[in-house]
C-alpha positions in Angstrom: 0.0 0.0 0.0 3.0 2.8 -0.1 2.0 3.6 -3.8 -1.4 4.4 -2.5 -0.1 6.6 0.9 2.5 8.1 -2.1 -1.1 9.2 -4.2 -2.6 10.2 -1.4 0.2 12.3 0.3 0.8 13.9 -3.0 -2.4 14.8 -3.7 -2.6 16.5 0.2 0.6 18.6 -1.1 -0.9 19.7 -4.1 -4.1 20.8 -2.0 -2.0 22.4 0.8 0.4 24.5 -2.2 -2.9 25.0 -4.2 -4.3 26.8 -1.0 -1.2 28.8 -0.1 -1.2 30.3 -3.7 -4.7 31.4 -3.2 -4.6 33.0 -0.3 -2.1 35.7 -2.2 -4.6 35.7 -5.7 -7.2 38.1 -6.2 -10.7 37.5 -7.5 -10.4 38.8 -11.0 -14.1 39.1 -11.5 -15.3 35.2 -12.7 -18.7 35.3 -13.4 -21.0 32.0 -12.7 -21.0 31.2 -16.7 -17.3 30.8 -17.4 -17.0 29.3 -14.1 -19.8 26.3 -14.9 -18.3 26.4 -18.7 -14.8 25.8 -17.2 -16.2 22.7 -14.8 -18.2 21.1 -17.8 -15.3 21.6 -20.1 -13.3 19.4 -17.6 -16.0 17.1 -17.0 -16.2 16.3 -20.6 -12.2 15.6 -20.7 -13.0 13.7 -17.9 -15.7 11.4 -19.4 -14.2 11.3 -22.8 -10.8 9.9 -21.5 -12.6 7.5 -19.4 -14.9 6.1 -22.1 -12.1 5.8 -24.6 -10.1 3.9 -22.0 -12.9 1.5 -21.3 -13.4 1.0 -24.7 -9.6 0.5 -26.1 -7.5 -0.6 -23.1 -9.9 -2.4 -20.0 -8.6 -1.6 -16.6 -7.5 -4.0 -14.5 -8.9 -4.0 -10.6 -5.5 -2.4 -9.3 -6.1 0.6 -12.3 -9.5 0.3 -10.6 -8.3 1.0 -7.0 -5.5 3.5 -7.7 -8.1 6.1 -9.3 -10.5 5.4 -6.5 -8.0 6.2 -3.8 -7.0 9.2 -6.3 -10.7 10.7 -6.1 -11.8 10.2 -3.1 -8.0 11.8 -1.7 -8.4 14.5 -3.8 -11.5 15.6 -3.6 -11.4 15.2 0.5 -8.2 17.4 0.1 -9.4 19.7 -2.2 -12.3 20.4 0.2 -10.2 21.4 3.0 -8.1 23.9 0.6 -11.1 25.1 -0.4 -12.7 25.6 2.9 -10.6 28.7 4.5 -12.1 30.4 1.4 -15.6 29.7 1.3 -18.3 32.6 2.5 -22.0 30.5 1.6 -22.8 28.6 4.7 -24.3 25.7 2.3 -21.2 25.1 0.6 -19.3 25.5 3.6 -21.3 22.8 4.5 -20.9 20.7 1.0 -17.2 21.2 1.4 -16.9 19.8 5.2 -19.2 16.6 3.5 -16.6 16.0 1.2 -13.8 15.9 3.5 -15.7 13.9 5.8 -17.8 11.1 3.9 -14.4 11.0 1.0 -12.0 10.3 3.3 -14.1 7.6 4.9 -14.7 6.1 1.2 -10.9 6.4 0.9 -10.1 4.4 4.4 -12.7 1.6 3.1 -11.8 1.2 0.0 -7.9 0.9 1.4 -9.3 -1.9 4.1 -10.9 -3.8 1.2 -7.8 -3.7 -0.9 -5.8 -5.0 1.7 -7.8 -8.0 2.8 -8.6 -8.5 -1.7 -4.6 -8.6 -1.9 -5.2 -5.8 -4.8 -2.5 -3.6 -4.8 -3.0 -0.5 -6.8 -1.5 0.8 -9.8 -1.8 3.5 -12.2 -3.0 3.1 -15.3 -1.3 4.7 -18.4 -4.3 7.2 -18.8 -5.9 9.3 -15.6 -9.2 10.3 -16.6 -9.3 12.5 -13.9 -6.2 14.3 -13.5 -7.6 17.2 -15.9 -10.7 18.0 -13.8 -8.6 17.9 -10.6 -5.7 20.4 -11.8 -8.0 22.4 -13.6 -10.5 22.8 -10.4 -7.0 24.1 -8.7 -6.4 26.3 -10.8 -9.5 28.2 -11.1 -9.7 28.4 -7.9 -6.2 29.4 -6.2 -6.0 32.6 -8.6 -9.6 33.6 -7.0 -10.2 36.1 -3.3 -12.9 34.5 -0.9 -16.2 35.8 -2.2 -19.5 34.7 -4.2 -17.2 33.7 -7.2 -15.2 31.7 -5.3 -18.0 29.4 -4.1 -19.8 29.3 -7.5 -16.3 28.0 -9.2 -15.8 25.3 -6.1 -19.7 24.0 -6.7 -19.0 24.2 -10.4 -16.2 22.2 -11.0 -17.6 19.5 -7.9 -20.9 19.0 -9.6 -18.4 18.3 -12.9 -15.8 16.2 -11.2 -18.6 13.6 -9.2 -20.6 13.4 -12.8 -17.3 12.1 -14.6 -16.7 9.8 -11.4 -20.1 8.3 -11.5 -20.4 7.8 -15.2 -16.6 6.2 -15.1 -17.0 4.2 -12.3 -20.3 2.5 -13.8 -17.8 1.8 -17.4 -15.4 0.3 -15.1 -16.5 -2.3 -12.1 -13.8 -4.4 -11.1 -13.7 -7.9 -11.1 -13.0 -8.9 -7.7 -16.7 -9.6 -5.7 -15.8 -7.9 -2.7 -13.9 -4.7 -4.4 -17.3 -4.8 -6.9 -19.0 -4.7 -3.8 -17.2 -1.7 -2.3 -17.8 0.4 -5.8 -21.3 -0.3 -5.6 -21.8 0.6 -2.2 -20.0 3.8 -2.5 -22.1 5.0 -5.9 -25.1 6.3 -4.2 -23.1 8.3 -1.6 -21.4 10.3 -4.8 -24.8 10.7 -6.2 -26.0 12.0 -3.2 -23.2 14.0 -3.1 -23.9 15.1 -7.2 -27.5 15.7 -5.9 -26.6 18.5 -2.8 -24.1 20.1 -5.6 -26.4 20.6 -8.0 -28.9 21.8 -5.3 -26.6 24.6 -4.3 -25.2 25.2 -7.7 -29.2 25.9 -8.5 -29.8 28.1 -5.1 -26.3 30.1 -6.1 -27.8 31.1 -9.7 -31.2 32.2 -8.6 -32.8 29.2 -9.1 -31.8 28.6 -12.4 -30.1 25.4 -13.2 -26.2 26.4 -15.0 
């Protein structure tokens, strides 16, 4: 399991430099529209490398595990970067569910691993490296503010629709890992489900 600590610890780096870089950025004026264009951009470089990997180059259960661990890492660290900056008491509250119920989808999945004897492994292709760097780098140019929480909901609601729709073209083989994946869908739909709830409360009521 040190390849998976190594992804996890890295990801917690990137989250901590990501955060330190914001704090000295100033909001340059994103509006909700190129913030939700910027999150569905990523979402569909997400999906599209995902699908293209199912379809030419099947991953194997440790590909599986490795981008679980990656997800559910990042978006639990990317939550807590993001929180210092966050002003709407609803996705303050989004953001402390992420780091909460993530990191507890991390530590299961981790346990299950173990006793499945599935160590993880990259695969050639991460379908979900592009959302990740590009939600940290929307955000750590931006002040605290309205903007700010509109990007973080954005690119969230982006992120957990790739996951679900990858993780679906990709169920492992082992029965107790396939087991894991499908417990863990309905708590990032939930998850999907309270973003887009916000997302919609943030715009007025209008869906982005």
């Amino acid at each position: 399991m040190h390849q998976t600590i190594s992804r996890v610890t890295t990801l917690m780096v990137l989250a901590a430099s990501f955060t330190l870089a914001g704090c000295k950025g100033k909001d340059k004026g994103a509006t909700t529209d190129t913030t939700t264009a910027t999150a569905m951009a990523a979402h569909d470089t997400s999906t599209s490398a995902a699908a293209n990997g199912a379809v030419a180059a099947p991953l194997s259960d440790a590909n599986i595990a490795a981008l679980h661990n990656e997800v559910n890492a990042g978006d639990s660290a990317l939550a807590a970067a993001a929180l210092p900056k966050l002003t709407n008491s609803d996705v303050r509250s989004f953001a402390k569910m992420m780091m909460g119920e993530h990191h507890g989808l991390l530590v299961k999945g981790i346990q299950v691993e173990k006793a499945q004897n599935i160590t993880p492994a990259a695969p050639a292709t991460d379908p979900f490296k592009s959302a990740v760097e590009a939600e940290q780098s929307a955000l750590s140019s931006m002040a605290k503010g309205a903007a700010y929480d509109s990007t973080y909901i954005a690119h969230e609601v982006g992120i957990h629709q790739a996951v679900l729709e990858w993780a679906k073209a990709n169920m492992p083989q082992n029965a107790a890992f396939q087991e894991y994946v499908k417990g863990a869908a309905p708590v990032i739909q939930r998850h999907l489900d309270k973003g887009l709830s916000i997302q919609s409360k943030l715009s007025g009521g209008k869906m982005s």
